[in-house]
C-alpha positions as CSV (number, residue, x, y, z in Angstrom):
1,X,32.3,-27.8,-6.0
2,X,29.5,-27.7,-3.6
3,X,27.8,-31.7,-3.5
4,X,23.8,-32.0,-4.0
5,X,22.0,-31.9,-0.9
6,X,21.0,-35.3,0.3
7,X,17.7,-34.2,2.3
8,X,16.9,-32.1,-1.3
9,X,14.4,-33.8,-3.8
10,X,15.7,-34.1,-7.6
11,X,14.0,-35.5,-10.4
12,X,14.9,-38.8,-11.3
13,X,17.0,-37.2,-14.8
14,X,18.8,-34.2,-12.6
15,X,19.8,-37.2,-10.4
16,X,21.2,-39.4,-12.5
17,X,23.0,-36.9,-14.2
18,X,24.7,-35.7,-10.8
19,X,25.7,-39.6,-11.1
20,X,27.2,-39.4,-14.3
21,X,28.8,-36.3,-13.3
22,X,30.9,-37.5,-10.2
23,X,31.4,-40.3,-12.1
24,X,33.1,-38.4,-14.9
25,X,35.4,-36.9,-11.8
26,X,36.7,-40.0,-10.5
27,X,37.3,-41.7,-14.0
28,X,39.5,-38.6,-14.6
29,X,41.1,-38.8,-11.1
30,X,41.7,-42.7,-11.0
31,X,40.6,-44.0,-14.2
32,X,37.6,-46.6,-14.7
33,X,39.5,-49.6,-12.6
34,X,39.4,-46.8,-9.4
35,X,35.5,-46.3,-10.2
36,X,32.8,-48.4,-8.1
37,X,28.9,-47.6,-8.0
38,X,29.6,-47.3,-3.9
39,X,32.2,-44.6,-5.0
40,X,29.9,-42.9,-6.6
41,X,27.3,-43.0,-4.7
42,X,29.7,-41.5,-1.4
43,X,30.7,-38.5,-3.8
44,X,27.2,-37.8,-4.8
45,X,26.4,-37.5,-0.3
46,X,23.4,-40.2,-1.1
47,X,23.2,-43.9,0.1
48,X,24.8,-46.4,-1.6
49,X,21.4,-48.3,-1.8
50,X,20.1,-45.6,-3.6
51,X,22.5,-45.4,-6.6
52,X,21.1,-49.0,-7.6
53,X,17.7,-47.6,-7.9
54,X,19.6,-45.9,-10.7
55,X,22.3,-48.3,-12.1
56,X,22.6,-52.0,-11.7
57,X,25.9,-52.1,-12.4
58,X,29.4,-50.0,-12.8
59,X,29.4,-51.2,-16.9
60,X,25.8,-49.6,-17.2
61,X,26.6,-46.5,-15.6
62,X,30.0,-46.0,-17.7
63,X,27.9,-47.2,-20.8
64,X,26.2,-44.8,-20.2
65,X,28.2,-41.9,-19.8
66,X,30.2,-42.7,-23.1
67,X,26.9,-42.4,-24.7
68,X,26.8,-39.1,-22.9
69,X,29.7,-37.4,-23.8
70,X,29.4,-39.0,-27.6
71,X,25.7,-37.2,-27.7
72,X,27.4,-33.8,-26.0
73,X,30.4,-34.0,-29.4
74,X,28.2,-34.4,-31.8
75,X,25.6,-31.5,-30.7
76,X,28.5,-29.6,-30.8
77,X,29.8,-30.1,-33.9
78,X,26.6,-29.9,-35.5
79,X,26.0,-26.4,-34.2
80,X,29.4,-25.8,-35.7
81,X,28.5,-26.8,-39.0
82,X,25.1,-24.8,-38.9
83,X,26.9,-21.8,-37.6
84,X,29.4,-22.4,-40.5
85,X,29.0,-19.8,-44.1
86,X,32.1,-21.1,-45.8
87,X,33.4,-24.5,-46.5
88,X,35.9,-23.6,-44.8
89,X,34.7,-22.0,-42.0
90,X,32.7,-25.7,-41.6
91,X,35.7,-28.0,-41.7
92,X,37.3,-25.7,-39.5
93,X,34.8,-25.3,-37.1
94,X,33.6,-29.1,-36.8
95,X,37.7,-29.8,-36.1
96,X,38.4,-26.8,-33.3
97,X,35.5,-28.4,-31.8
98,X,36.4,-32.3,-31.7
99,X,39.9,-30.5,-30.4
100,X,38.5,-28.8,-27.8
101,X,36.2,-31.0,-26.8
102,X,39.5,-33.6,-26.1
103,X,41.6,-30.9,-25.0
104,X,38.7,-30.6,-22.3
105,X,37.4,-34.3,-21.4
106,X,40.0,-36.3,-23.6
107,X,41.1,-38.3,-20.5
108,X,37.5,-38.9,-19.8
109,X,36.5,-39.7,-23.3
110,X,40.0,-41.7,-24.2
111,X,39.2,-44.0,-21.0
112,X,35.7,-45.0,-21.8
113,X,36.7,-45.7,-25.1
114,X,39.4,-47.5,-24.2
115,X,36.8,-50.3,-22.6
116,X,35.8,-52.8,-25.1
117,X,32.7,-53.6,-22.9
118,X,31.9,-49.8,-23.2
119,X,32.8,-48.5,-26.2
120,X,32.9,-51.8,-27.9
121,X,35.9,-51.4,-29.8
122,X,34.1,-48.7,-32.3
123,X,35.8,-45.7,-33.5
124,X,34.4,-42.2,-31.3
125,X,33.4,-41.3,-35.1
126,X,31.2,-44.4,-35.3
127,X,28.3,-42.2,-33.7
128,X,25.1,-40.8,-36.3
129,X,28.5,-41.1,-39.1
130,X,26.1,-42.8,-41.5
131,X,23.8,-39.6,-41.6
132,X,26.2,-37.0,-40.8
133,X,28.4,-38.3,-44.2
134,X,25.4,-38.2,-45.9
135,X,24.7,-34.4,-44.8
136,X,28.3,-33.3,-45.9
137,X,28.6,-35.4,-48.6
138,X,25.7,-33.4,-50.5
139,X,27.4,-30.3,-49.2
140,X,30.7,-31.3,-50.5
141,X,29.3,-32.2,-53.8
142,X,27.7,-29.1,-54.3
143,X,30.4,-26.8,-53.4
144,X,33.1,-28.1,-55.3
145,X,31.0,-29.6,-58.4
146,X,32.0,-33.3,-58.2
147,X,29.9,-36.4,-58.5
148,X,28.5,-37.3,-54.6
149,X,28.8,-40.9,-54.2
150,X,32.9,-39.5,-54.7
151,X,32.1,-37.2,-52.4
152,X,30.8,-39.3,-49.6
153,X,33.7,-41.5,-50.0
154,X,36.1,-38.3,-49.1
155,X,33.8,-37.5,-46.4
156,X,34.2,-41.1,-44.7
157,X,38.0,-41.5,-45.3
158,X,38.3,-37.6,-44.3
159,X,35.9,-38.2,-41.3
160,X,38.0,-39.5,-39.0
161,X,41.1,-37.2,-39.2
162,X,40.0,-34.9,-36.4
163,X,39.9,-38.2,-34.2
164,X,43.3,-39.1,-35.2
165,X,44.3,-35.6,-34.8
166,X,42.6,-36.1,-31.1
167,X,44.7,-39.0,-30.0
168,X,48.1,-36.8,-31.0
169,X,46.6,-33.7,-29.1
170,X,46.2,-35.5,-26.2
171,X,50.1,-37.3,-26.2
172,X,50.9,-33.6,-26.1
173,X,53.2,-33.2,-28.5
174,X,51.7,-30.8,-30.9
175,X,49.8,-27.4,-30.2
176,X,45.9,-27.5,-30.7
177,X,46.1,-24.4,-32.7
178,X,48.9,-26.0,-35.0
179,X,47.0,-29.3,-34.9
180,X,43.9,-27.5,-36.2
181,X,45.9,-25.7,-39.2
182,X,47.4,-29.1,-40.8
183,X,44.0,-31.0,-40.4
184,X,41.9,-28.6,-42.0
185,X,44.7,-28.3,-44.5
186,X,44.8,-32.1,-45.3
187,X,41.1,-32.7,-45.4
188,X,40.5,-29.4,-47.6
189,X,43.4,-30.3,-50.3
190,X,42.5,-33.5,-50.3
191,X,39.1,-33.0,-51.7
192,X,40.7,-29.8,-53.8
193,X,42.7,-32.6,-55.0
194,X,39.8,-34.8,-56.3
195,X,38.4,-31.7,-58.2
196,X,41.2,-30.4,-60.2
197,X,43.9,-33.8,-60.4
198,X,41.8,-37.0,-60.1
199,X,38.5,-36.6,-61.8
200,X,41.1,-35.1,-65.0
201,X,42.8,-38.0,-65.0
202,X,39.9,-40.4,-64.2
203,X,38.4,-38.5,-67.3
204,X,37.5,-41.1,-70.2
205,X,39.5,-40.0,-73.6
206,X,37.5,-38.7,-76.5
207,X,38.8,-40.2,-79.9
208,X,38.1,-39.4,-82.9
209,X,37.8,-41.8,-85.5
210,X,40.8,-42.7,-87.8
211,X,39.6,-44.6,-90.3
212,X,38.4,-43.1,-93.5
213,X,35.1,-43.1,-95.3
C-alpha cells in the first residue's frame, strides 16, 4: 500500500485516521506490546513530533481505535437489520456480519479487547446494547406475540452469542458458514421455545369452583 505523502496537506480527521490505520497494521503484525506512537508515526512517513499533535499517548490512540472498530460493527449490523424482511433474515444477517467482521479484523479487534486499559474489561457487545435490546426486543415481541419485557430478556441473554460464536471462529476450529447455521439456530429456537413451551407452562391454571351452592 502506497504511504500518504509527507509534503501533502490532510485535514486533521483524514490524518488521524491514516494514524489509526497503520496502527491497526502493526497491532495485527506484532500485537499492541510491538506498537509505539514513534512506530507509528515512521509508518505513516511523518515526524514523530507530529503524531503528538495528534495523540498524547499509545493508550489514547489504541483507545481510540477500539472505539473505531466498535462504531465500524455496529453500523454494520444495523444496516443488516434494516436491510432485513424476515426475522430470520435479521438474526441471520446481524450474525454473518459480527462473523465476518472477526473473520476480517478479529486479531485486531481480539487484541484491543484483550487490554483492560482499552477495553476495560467490557464485553465487545457492551456498545449502544441498552438501545439496540430495546429496538429488537419490540421487534421480537411483535413477531412472535409474547409479552416484551420477556422479550428483552431473550434479546440480552441471546445478544451475546454471535460474540461467543466470534471467539470460537477465530481458534479456528469451526467453519464460519457452519458457525453461522447453529447460532442462528440456537438464538431462533430459543425464543420459538419461549412461545410455544414456556409461556404454556408459565400459564396460571383456571379452576373452577368445586364447592356447591
Amino acid at each position: 500500500m502506497t504511504k500518504p505523502d509527507q509534503r501533502k496537506r490532510y485535514s486533521r480527521e483524514v490524518r488521524r485516521s491514516m494514524f489509526l490505520d497503520e496502527a491497526a497494521k502493526i497491532i495485527a503484525n506484532r500485537g499492541v506490546a510491538g506498537l509505539t506512537l514513534e512506530q507509528v508515526a515512521v509508518e505513516s512517513s511523518v515526524s514523530k513530533s507530529l503524531i503528538y499533535n495528534y495523540f498524547d499517548s499509545v493508550t489514547e490512540l489504541l483507545k481510540e481505535l477500539h472505539v473505531r472498530e466498535l462504531k465500524a460493527l455496529h453500523s454494520l449490523k444495523a444496516a443488516a437489520v434494516e436491510k432485513a424482511e424476515t426475522f430470520e433474515e435479521m438474526i441471520r444477517g446481524v450474525t454473518h456480519t459480527y462473523l465476518s467482521f472477526i473473520e476480517k479484523r478479529g486479531l485486531i479487534f481480539d487484541r484491543l479487547q484483550s487490554e483492560v486499559a482499552v477495553s476495560g474489561g467490557k464485553d465487545p457487545t457492551y456498545f449502544q446494547r441498552r438501545e439496540t435490546v430495546n429496538y429488537l426486543a419490540t421487534l421480537t415481541a411483535e413477531h412472535f406475540d409474547i409479552p416484551v419485557d420477556l422479550a428483552r430478556k431473550a434479546i440480552e441473554v441471546s445478544y451475546g452469542m454471535p460474540a461467543a460464536a466470534g471467539e470460537y471462529l477465530l481458534r479456528g476450529e469451526v467453519e464460519r458458514e457452519e458457525l453461522e447455521d447453529i447460532t442462528v439456530a440456537m438464538i431462533i429456537g430459543s425464543i420459538t421455545y419461549l412461545r410455544n413451551d414456556y409461556l404454556v407452562r408459565q400459564r396460571k391454571l383456571r379452576k373452577q369452583s368445586t364447592k356447591s351452592t
